[in-house]
Phi, psi and omega in degrees: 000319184292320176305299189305322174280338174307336215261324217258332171272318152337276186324323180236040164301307153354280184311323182294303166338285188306331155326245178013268162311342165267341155299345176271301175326324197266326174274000165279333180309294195264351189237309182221042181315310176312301196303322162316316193276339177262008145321297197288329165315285177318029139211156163230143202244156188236138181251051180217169170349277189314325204294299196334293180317349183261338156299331154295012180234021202226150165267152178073052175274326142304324134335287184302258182001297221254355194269300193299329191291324180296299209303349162318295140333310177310000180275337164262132206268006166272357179266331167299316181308315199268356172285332204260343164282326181273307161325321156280356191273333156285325188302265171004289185291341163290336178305279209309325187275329158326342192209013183297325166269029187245315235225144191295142208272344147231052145306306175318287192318293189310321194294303185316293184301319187301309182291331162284331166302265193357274180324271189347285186319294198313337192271317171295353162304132184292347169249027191286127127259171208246017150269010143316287198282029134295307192298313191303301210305307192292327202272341191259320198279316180291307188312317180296342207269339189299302162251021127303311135352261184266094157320288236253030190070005210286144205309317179325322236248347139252020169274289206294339167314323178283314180292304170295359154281341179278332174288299181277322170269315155113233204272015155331291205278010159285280168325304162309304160323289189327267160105198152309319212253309198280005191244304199285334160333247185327344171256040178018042190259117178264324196269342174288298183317336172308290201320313198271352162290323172278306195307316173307310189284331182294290194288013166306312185321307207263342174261026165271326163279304171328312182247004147078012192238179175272165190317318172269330169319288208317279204308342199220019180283141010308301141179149148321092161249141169302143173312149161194171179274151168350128200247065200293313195270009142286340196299298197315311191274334166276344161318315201280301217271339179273334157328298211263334163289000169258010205021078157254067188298339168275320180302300185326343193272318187286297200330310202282344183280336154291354178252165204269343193242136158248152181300178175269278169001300172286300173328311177292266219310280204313330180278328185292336183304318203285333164312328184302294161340326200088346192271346164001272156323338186230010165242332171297020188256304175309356163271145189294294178253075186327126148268111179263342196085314164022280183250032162266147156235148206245130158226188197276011197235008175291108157316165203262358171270333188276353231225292175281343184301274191326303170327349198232341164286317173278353170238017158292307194275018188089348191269103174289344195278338180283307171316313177302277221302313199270343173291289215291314192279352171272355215247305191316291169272041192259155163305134169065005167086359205227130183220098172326300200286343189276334180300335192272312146018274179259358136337265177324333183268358177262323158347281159335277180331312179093039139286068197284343167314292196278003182261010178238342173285304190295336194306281178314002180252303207285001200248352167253024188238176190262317204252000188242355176284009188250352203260332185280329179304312168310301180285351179282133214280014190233353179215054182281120190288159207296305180304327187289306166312319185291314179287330164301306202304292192315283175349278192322331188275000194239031186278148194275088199269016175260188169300116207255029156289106202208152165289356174207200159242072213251093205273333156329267218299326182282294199337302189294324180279341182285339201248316152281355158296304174220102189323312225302015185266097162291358182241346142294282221321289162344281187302331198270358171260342194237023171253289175318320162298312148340312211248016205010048189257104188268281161349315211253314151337297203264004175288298175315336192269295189306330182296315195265278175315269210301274205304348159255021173050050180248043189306128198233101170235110191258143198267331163272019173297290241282308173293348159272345176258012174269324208300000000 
């Protein structure tokens, strides 16, 4: 009995495969949908010639291509969970159709599910992209299609086979070797399987010069990521910035209001909602430690969440110029330089400015694109849609109109000037009052409150104003 059911599960391994993979879907879905989407932040695919022609000029160049062309998509957040579920689920059946007559099946089974757990884990790596598991697909697909193709193995046709994987697949040509080397194992051709082992290794050499990159960039290129576990408190902080970047101000509030502590990160976003609002003031006072922003400062050695948090603070409060500095340095240390969401950025902060040269230049990049040209269309500073206008115009009155050429981020000092540029910017005023208090600098609280409120008929009276200025 015990045999026969084994044989009756053996027998639907497909299914068992497919098990799997919806479970890796329902738990990429629902546990790390964010992370698929800031893939898609972090590049922008382009639609033209020149853009293309530039993947020739890489090894794993197919990869990389059809990798970047899926990750576009990752902007409706169920589609990276499924891709990347389907994708491990051909890889499994090519395992498995790979050794289906060498290795008894259900050994084949046990491997196939194990190596398929493995893939799962590599896509919770925080630097996963998914022309990994593309490259992993072709080193496998080509070997199957290699011994359909030649029944008898012949050794040449796979040293040329390893050389055009190496071009289109990037680290293909590991998974082909493999293998390769566990099937000529068992026939005990020891001097081909050498050959085709050296060949992996060799031919890296010469595309270390072709491509101008190191030795190992060649070899594990698109690149090789490691298993690893769920990665929660990034999911949990692109959870908050893709909320608030959809303007879903209310989900960012439940999402950040369910943990029991908030990050500086959820903190900052949550408070900027409440600026918005106006509400500032009466919501740090229930908080323990208020994250305000304030007081971070950004250089180039600034994690790249602090790089973007600050891009979406600064130009909340109006200073486009500091909004640029920190959009730019995101763009710098985005993979390959390019970041969708920061082009749409500064597109908006030159809008603002009323820099229309350089806000039709980002117009022409994102106008070659497939999910952002309609969004670039709203925005071009010569056809600018009605709604769009009334938010720029409306910005452009609270912009920062002294000199922004300055040596540091000295967010006091933007503040004060952002307030002399325009009393009437209640969301700097709000933060340059709830920063002093923050800070107990009660004396400096109420030198601001007169400069800015009293002598500007601005009355802010927030019930933690009004107990700091009895103090």
């Amino acid at each position: 009995m015990k045999i026969s059911y084994l044989k009756k599960i053996v027998k639907h391994h497909n299914f068992i495969y497919l098990v799997f993979a919806f479970v890796a879907f329902l738990i990429f879905h629902f546990c790390y949908k964010y992370h698929f989407f800031i893939q898609e932040q972090n590049q922008i695919f382009i639609y033209s010639k020149q853009y293309f022609f530039e993947y020739f000029s890489q090894n794993g160049f197919l990869s990389r291509f059809f990798g970047d062309f899926v990750t576009q998509f990752f902007y409706y957040l169920f589609v990276g969970p499924a891709v990347a579920a389907v994708l491990i689920f051909l890889i499994t059946i090519e395992i498995n159709r790979s050794f289906a007559r060498t290795i008894n099946n259900f050994i084949i089974l046990l491997i196939s599910i194990s190596i398929e757990v493995l893939l799962i884990f590599t896509v919770f790596n925080n630097q996963f992209r998914i022309d990994s598991l593309i490259s992993i697909y072709l080193g496998i697909l080509f070997y199957n299609i290699y011994s359909f193709l030649f029944k008898k193995e012949k050794f040449w046709m796979a040293l040329i086979s390893i050389v055009l994987l190496y071009y289109v697949g990037g680290f293909a040509t590991i998974i082909f070797a493999t293998v390769y080397t566990i099937k000529k194992l068992k026939q005990k051709s020891y001097i081909e399987l050498t050959c085709v082992l050296t060949s992996v290794f060799v031919i890296p050499i010469f595309g270390q010069q072709i491509f101008q990159t190191t030795y190992f960039d060649n070899l594990f290129a698109p690149k090789f990521y490691a298993p690893s576990f769920p990665d929660t408190y990034n999911e949990f902080s692109y959870s908050v910035s893709t909320e608030y970047y959809f303007k879903h101000f209310n989900k960012v509030e439940q999402i950040v209001l369910q943990q029991d502590t908030m990050t500086a990160q959820s903190g900052i976003y949550y408070n900027m909602i409440q600026a918005q609002r106006g509400v500032l003031p009466d919501m740090i006072k229930n908080q323990a430690i208020p994250e305000l922003g304030t007081l971070i400062h950004i250089d180039e050695h600034s994690p790249l969440e602090a790089i973007n948090l600050m891009n979406d603070f600064y130009y909340l409060i109006g200073d486009m110029a500091m909004s640029e500095r920190a959009a730019i340095q995101a763009q710098v240390f985005s993979p390959n330089n390019r970041n969708v969401k920061m082009i749409k950025r500064l597109c908006e902060i030159n809008l603002v400015t009323g820099d229309t040269a350089v806000a039709l230049k980002y117009v022409r990049i994102l106008e070659k694109t497939l999910l952002y040209k309609n969004w670039a269309k709203k925005h071009h500073p010569y056809f600018l849609d009605k709604d769009i206008e009334l938010e720029i115009l409306e910005k452009r009155k609270f912009c920062n109109k002294k000199e922004t050429i300055r040596v540091n981020d000295n967010c006091r000092q933007i503040l004060i000037e952002l307030l002399e540029s325009n009393p009437e910017n209640i969301v700097a005023l709000d933060y340059l009052l709830c920063t002093d208090l923050v800070l107990g600098q009660i004396s400096t609280f109420k030198a601001d409150y007169y400069k800015f409120c009293t002598k500007n008929n601005l009355q802010r009276l927030n019930q933690i104003y009004i107990d700091a200025l009895s103090k």
